[in-house]
C-alpha positions as CSV (number, residue, x, y, z in Angstrom):
1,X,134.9,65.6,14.6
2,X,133.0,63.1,16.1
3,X,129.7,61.9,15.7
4,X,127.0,59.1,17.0
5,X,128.9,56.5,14.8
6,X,131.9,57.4,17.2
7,X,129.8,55.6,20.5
8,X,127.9,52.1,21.0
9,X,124.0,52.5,21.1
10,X,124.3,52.3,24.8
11,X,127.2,54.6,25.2
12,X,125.3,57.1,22.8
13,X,122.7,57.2,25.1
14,X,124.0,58.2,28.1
15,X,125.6,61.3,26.2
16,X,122.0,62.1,25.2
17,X,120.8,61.3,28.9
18,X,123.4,63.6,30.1
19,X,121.9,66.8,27.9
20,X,118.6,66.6,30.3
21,X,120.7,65.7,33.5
22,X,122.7,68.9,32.9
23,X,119.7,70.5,33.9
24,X,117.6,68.3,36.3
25,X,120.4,68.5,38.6
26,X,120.1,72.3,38.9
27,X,116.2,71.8,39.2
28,X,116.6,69.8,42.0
29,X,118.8,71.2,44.2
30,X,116.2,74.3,44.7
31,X,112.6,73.5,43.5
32,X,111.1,76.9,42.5
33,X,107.1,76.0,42.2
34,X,105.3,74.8,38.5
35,X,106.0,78.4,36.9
36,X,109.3,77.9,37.8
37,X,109.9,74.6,36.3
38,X,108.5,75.4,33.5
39,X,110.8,77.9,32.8
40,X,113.7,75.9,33.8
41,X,112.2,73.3,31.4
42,X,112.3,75.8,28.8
43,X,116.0,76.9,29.7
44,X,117.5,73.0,29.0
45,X,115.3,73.2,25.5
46,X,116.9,76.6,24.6
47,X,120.0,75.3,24.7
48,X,118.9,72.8,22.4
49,X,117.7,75.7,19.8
50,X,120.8,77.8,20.4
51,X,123.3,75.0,19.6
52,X,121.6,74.2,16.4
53,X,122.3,77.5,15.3
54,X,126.1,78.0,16.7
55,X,128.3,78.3,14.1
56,X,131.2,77.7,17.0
57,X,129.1,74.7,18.0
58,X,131.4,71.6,17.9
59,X,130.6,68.4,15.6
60,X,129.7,66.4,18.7
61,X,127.3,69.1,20.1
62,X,125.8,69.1,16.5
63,X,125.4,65.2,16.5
64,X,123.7,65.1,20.1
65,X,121.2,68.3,18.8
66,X,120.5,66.6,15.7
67,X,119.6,63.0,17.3
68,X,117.3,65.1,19.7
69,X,115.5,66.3,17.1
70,X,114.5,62.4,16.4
71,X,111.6,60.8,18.5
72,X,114.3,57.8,18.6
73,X,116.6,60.8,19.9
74,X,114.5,61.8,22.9
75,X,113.6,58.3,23.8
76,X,117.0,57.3,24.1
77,X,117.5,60.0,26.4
78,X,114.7,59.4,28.5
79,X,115.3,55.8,28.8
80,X,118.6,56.8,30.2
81,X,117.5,59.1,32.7
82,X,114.5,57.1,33.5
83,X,116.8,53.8,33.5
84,X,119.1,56.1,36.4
85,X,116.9,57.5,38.4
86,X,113.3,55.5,38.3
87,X,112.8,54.4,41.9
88,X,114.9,57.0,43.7
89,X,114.1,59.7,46.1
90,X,114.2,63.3,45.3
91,X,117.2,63.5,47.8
92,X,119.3,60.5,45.7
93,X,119.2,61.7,42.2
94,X,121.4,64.9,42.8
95,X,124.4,62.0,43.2
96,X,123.0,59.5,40.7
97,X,122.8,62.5,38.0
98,X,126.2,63.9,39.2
99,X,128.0,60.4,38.6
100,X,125.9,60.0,35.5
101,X,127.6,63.2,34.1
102,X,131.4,62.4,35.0
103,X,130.6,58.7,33.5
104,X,129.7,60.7,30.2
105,X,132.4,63.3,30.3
106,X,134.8,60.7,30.9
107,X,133.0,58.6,28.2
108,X,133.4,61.7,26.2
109,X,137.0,62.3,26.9
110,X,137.8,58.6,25.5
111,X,135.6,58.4,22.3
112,X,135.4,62.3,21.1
113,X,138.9,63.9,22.6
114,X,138.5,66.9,20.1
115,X,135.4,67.6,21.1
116,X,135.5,66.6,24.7
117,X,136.4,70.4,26.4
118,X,133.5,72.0,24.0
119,X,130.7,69.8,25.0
120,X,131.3,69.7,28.6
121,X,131.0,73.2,28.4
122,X,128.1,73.5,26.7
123,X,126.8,70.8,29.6
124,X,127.4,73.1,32.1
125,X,126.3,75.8,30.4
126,X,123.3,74.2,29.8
127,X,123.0,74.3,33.8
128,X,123.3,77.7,34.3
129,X,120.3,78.3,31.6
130,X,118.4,76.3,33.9
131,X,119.7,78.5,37.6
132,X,119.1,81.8,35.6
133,X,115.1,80.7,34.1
134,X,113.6,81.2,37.5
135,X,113.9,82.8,40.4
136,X,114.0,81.7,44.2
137,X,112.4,82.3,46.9
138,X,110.0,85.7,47.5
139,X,106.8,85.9,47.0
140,X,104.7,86.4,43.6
141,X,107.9,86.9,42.0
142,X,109.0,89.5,44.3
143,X,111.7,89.1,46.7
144,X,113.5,86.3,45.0
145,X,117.0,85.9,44.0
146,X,118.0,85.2,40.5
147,X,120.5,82.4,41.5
148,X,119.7,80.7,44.7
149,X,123.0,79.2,47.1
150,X,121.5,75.8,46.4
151,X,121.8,76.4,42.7
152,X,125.6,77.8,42.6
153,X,126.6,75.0,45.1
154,X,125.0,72.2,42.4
155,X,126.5,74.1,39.5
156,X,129.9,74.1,41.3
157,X,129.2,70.3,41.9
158,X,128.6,69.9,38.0
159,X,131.9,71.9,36.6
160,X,133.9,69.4,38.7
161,X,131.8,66.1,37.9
162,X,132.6,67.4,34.0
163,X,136.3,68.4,35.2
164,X,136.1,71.1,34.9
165,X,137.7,73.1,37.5
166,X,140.6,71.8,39.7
């Protein structure tokens, strides 16, 4: 079972950082308006809840939830999403994030192997909360669909940044 102690302070970081990019990346490829971030805001934070109550959750995934319940947590995590993408064009991060999550699932793979195919999953199911808080498109909340072609695209793009699919 591995824990913080497992990772440097930087390396620790960037598997923080990579909770909120698990999500930003789906947020970006198909902006859905302020109600709509919200919810996808929401969605990444759920995750958060759900885990800490997961009896199936792995020790990793319980480290990563615990630290984020720390203001030292959270600005760790900030700092490496800030540190990644301050400066860059909406258009760049999609990349930068999508690098930034096979760096930490390959970080992952090295320093936690036990727990290395549980919290890439929960990564990228931390994505699809995200693609299935809002819908796209329409009108007033009318019209829309649940899960826009942007969105699966970007999700597809995460499952093989994390490896997982061939």
């Amino acid at each position: 079972m591995a824990t913080k102690a497992n990772f440097t302070a930087e390396e620790w970081s960037q598997v923080l950082g990579s909770v909120m990019m698990a999500g930003m990346a789906v947020t970006l490829s198909d902006p859905s308006g302020l109600i709509g971030l919200t919810k996808e805001g929401l969605a990444s934070g759920s995750a958060l809840v759900a885990a800490k109550s997961d009896p199936k959750a792995n020790g990793l995934i319980k480290a990563v939830v615990s630290d984020f319940e720390t203001s030292d947590g959270r600005s760790a995590a900030r700092s490496t999403v800030q540190s990644k993408l301050a400066g860059k064009e909406a258009s760049e991060m999609k990349g930068i994030i999508l690098a930034t999550l096979a760096q930490s699932a390959a970080l992952v793979d090295t320093k936690a192997p036990d727990d290395t195919a549980g919290f890439k999953g929960w990564l990228r199911q931390i994505s699809e909360r995200v693609a299935d808080a809002s819908s796209e498109g329409g009108f007033l909340g009318f019209g829309g669909v649940q899960v826009s072609d942007a969105e699966k695209a970007t999700l597809e793009e995460i499952s093989k940044a994390l490896k997982l699919t061939a």
